[in-house]
VODRENGU-378042 format. One line per 4 residues: their letters; for each residue x, y, z of C-alpha. Coordinates in steps of 0.1 Angstrom, whole numbers, plus 5000, padded with zeros to 4 digits. Layout:
a = X/Y/Z  ...
//
This chain:
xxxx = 6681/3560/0531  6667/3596/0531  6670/3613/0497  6694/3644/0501
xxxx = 6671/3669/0522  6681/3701/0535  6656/3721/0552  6667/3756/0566
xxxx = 6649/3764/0603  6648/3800/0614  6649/3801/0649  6661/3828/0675
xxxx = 6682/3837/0698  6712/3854/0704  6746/3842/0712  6776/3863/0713
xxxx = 6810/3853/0696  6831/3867/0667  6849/3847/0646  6891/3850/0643
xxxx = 6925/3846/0626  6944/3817/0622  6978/3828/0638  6970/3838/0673
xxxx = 6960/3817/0705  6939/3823/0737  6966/3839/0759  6943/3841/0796
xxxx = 6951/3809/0818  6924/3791/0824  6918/3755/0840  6889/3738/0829
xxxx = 6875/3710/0854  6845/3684/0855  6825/3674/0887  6840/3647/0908
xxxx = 6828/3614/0898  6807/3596/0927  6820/3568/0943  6804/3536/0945
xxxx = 6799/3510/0968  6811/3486/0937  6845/3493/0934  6851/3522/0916
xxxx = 6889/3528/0914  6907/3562/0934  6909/3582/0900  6871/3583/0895
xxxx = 6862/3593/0927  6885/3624/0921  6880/3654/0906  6894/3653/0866
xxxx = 6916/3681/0860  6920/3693/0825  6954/3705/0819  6957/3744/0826
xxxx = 6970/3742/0790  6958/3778/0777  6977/3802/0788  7004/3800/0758
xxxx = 7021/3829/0733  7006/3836/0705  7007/3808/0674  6981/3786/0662
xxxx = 6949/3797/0679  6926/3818/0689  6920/3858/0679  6885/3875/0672
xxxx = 6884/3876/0637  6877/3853/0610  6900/3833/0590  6898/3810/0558
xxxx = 6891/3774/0571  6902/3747/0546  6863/3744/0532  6855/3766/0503
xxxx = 6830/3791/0517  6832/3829/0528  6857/3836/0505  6852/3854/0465
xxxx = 6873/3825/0453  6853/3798/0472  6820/3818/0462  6826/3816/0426
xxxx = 6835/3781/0421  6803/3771/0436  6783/3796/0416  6805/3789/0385
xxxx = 6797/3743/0392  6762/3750/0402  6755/3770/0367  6769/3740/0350
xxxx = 6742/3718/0367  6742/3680/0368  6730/3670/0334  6736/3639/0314
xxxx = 6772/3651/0312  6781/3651/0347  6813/3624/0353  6834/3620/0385
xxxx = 6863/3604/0384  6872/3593/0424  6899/3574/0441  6889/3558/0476
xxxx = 6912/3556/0501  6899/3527/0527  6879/3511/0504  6873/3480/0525
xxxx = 6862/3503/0559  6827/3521/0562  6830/3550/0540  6848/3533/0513
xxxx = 6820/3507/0511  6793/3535/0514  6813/3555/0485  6812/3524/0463
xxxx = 6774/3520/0470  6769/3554/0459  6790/3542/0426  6766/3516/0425
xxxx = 6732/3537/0422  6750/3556/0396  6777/3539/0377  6774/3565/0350
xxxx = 6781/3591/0366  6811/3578/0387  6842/3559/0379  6869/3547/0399
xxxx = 6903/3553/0395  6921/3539/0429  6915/3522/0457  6935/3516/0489
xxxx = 6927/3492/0516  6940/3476/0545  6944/3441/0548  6908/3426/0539
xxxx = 6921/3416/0505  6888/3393/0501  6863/3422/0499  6889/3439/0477
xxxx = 6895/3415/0453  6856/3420/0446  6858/3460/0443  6881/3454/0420
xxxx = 6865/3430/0400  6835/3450/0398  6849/3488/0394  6877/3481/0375
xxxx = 6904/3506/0390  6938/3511/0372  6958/3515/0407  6953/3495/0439
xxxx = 6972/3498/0468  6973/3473/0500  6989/3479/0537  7007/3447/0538
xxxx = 7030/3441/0510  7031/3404/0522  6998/3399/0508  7003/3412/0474
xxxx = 7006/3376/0457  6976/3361/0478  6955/3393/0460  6970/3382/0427
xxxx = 6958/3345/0431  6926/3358/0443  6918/3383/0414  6931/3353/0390
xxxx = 6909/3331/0405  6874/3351/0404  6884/3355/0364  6897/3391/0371
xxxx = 6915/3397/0329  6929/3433/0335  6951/3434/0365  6957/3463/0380
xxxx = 6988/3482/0389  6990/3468/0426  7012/3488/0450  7019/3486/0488
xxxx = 7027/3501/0524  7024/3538/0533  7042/3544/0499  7019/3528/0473
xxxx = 6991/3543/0493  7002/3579/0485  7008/3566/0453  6973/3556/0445
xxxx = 6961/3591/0462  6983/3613/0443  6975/3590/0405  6964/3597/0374
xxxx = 6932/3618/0366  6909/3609/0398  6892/3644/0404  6885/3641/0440
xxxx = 6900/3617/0463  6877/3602/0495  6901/3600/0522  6885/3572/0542
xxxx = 6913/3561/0563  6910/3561/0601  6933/3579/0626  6965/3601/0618
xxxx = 6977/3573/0592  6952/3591/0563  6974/3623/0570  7003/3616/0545
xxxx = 6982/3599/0514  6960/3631/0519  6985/3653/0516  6998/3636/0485
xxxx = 6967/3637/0470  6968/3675/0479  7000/3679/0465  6990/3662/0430
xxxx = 6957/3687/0431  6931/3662/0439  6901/3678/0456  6897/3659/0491
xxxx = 6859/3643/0501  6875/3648/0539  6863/3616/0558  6896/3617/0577
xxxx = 6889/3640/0604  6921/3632/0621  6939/3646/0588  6925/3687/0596
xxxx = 6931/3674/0638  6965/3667/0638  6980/3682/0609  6955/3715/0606
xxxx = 6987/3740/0607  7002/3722/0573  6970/3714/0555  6955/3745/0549
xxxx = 6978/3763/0532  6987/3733/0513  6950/3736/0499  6953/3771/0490
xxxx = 6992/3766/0473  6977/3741/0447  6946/3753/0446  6925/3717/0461
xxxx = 6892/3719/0475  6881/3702/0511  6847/3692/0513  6839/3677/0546
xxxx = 6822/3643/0543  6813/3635/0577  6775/3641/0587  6784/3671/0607
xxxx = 6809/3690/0589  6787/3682/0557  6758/3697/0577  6776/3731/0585
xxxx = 6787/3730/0548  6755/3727/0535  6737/3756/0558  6771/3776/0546
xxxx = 6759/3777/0509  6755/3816/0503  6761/3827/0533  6781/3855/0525
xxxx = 6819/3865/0546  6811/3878/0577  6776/3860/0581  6783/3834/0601
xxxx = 6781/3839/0640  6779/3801/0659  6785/3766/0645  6762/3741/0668
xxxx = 6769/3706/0665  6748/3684/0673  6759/3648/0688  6736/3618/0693
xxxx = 6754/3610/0732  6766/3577/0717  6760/3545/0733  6761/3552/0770
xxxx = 6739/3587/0767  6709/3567/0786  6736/3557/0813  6746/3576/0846
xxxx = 6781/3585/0850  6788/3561/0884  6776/3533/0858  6805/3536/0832
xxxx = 6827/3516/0857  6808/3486/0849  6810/3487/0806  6831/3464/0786
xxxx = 6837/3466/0748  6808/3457/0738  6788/3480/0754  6805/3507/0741
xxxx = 6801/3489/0701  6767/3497/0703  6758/3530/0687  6719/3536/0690
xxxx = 6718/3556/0655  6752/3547/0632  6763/3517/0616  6799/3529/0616
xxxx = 6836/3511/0626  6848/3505/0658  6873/3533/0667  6848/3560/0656
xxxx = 6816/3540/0680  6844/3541/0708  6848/3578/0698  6812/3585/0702
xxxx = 6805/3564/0737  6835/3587/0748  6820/3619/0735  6858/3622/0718
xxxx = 6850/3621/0683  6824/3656/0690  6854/3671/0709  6876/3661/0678
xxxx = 6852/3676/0654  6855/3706/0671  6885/3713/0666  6878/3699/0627
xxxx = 6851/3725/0628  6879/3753/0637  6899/3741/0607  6874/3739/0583
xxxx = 6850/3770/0583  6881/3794/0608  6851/3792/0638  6868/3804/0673
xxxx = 6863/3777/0700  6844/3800/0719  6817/3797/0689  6813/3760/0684
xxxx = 6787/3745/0709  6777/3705/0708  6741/3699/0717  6728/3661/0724
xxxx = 6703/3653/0694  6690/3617/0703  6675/3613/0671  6704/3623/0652
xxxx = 6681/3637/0621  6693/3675/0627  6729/3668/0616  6741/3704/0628
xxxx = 6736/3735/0624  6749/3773/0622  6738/3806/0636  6744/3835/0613
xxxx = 6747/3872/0626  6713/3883/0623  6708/3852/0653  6686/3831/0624
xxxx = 6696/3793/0628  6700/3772/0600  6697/3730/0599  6704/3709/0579
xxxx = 6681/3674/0583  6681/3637/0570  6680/3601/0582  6710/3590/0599
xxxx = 6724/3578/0567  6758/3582/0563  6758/3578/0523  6743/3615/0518
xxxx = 6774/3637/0534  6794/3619/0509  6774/3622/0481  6773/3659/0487
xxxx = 6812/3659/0492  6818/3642/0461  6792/3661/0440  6792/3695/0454
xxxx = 6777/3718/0447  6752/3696/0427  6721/3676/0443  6723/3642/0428
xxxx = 6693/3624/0429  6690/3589/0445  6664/3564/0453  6672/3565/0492
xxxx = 6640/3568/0521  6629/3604/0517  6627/3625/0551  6592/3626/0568
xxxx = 6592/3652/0599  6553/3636/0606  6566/3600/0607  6602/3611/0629
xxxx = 6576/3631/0653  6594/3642/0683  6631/3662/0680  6646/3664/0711
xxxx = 6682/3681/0723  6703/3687/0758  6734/3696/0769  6764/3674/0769
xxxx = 6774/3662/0807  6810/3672/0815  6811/3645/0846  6797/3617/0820
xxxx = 6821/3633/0787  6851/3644/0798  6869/3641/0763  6853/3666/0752
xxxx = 6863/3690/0777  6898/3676/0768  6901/3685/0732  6885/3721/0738
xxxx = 6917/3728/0759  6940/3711/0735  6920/3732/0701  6922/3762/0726
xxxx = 6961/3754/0732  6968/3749/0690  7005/3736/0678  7014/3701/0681
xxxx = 6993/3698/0710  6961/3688/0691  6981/3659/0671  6994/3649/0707
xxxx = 6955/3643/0723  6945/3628/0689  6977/3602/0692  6969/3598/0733
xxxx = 6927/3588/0721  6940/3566/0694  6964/3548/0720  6938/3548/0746
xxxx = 6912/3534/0720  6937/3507/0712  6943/3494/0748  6911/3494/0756
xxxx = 6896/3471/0727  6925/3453/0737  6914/3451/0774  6946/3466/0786
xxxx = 6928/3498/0800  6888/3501/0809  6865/3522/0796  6872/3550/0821
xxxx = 6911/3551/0814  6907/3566/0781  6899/3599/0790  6929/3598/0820
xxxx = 6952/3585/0795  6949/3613/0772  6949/3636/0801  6984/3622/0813
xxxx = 6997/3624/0777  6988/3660/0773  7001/3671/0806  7031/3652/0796
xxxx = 7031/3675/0762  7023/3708/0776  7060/3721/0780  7064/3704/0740
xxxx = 7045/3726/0724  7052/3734/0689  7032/3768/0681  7036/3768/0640
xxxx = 7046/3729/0636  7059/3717/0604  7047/3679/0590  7079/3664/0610
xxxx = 7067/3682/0643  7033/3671/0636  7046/3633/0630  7075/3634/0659
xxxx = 7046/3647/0681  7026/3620/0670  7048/3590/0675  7057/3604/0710
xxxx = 7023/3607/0720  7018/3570/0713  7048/3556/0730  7042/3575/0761
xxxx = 7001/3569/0765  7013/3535/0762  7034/3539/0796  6999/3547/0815
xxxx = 6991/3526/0842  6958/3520/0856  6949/3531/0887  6945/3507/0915
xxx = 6912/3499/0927  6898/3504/0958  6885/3476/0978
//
């Protein structure tokens, strides 16, 4: 859908913020808080009806955080380096020479699927190397069949035969090399020749086969967000030590990317992101007691998986892109707002310095942010639904409710906080996710597990984690959200 359009909007209106340098954190306390939650005549349980109280989590030493000044973000732009690859690839141009070569990581999930439709339209100009996937050896069996990859990897190494019979049986003649487990995943992200590696799989378990990929000098088309979330404080100068490039590949991230194009250092001022409010943005708060899970599956704009819809009915996954945001293009938390776009066509935008605002606009398709991510700097052509503004009509926007979104307010403190404590809320929303499609917790426990789990973490901070903090903090965070109880309701 929608042919890659980017239109630039100059608007006005200044909003003050400097940027800053990775190595230094907030240091004045501060404890955010949302309204109290009204209590119903329904049964809304005790914890609702109280005031939530972010952790006073802020006022820490100096480590990974905040400082007014700007520092380079794991995406190529505001640097000389960054400026002239892009100007160096654009020149090149994307001609009847123009080849890819591109493992997928998640292959089976939404972006891996999406990627391999983008193969599709194009099979000349792409070709794929690897692929990793979870269990869903079916749909895998027929990736491989029809792209031809010299590596595969699989999560279960139980089911490695079963994907032998299969490929055998739909007349597969050139097996591939067919690895498993957390192992044989980094082993298909760090293999062969594959130019740019998608990293497409969900939660903190994409962190390691991204950082092998890294390691090997792939470029990353960053669909992982948890990857830059969790392990931020390792990644980026992992990039710069072997010289990888991170193109974001979510809608948002690809957005500020795109506005970013020639924007020289020192030009950017505010990153706005723009969310769509997620399933429950027509809802008032003292209604969330009453949603199940599939209430909260129903995204008005995305087709996207589960953990990510639950992310966006929570608000969570614009709070975790956030802190993605701070990693990626070195933006102080202080000047990264979220906006509620219904429509979800403006898929973010920036403010530079002299207050102009730039957007970038499309249908909510999530096949163009990685397109861009895997062709950058080039503009590919495809036979997608172009953008009309005249037919789209009305663009509306709001702010976010704190009372409705507390997650949000969540992972500003933990960004704002730095260390291991961003891996620990990221854990704690996976965990809560998990229970809660498992109807162990309800909808309105997610945000007070996390909560728990980060107070629990405050005194744990790490300030400049290494990859074993990072994964100890991670593990911890699990088991412990997993020792929430629910509160009791009131009668």
């Amino acid at each position: 859908r929608g042919k890659m359009s980017s239109i630039a909007l100059a608007s006005f209106g200044a909003c003050a913020g400097l940027l800053f340098l990775l190595g230094h954190q907030a240091t004045s306390p501060n404890r955010l808080q949302t309204p109290a939650a009204t209590k119903s005549s329904s049964g809304i349980n005790q914890a609702l009806a109280r005031r939530t109280r972010i952790p006073a989590l802020l006022g820490r030493k100096p480590g990974m955080g905040c400082n007014a000044a700007f520092f380079e973000g794991a995406a190529p732009m505001n640097t000389k380096n960054s400026m002239k690859e892009t100007y160096e690839r654009g020149l090149l141009g994307i001609d009847k020479s123009f080849h890819k070569k591109i493992t997928i990581l998640g292959s089976t999930g939404s972006i891996g699927t999406q990627t391999l439709d983008i193969v599709d339209t194009h099979p000349d100009k792409f070709e794929v190397v690897g692929l990793a996937a979870g269990s869903n050896i079916d749909l895998l069996s027929d990736q491989i069949k029809k792209h031809n990859p010299e590596i595969v990897a699989i999560s279960d190494s139980g089911k490695i035969d079963d994907l032998k019979a299969l490929l055998k049986s739909k007349g597969v003649a050139k097996m591939p090399e067919i690895v498993a487990g957390m192992d044989g995943i980094a082993e298909v992200a760090r293999y062969g020749d594959a130019e740019t590696v998608v990293t497409g799989i969900v939660g903190c378990a994409g962190l390691l086969p991204t950082i092998a990929a890294i390691e090997a000098g792939k470029d990353i088309a960053l669909a992982n967000k948890e990857t830059l979330i969790s392990g931020g404080p390792v990644i980026l100068p992992l990039l710069k030590k072997h010289n990888s490039m991170c193109i974001p590949a979510d809608s948002e991230h690809s957005a500020i990317f795109q506005c970013l194009q020639g924007v020289p250092a020192g030009g950017l001022r505010k990153i706005i992101l723009t969310a769509s409010g997620g399933a429950f943005r027509d809802w008032d708060a003292k209604d969330l007691h009453k949603v199940k899970l599939e209430d909260a599956l129903k995204h008005p704009n995305w087709d996207m998986g589960a953990k990510i819809t639950i992310d966006s009915a929570t608000l969570m996954n614009k709070g975790l892109e956030v802190i993605e945001a701070h990693y990626l293009f070195g933006a102080d938390y202080d000047d990264i707002d979220i906006v509620i776009h219904p429509q979800s066509i403006i898929h973010s935008m920036i403010e530079t310095q002299d207050t102009s605002v730039l957007a970038q606009l499309g249908w909510p398709d999530m096949r163009l942010p990685l397109l861009y991510s895997i062709t950058w700097p080039y503009r590919q052509s495809m036979p997608y639904d172009r953008l009309d503004l005249v037919k789209q009509g009305t663009l509306t926007f709001k702010a976010p409710d704190k009372e409705k979104y507390p997650c949000m307010e969540l992972a500003y403190a933990a960004g704002r906080t730095g260390g291991t404590m961003t891996a620990a809320l990221n854990a704690a929303n996976e965990q809560a996710v998990a229970m809660f499609r498992n109807n162990e917790i309800g909808f309105l426990d997610i945000p007070r597990l996390i909560e728990y789990t980060m107070e629990g973490h405050k005194d744990k901070v790490i300030a400049k984690p290494s990859l074993e903090d990072i994964l100890e903090t991670d593990s911890w965070a699990r088991e412990y959200g997993a020792t929430f109880k629910k509160p009791e309701l009131i009668v």
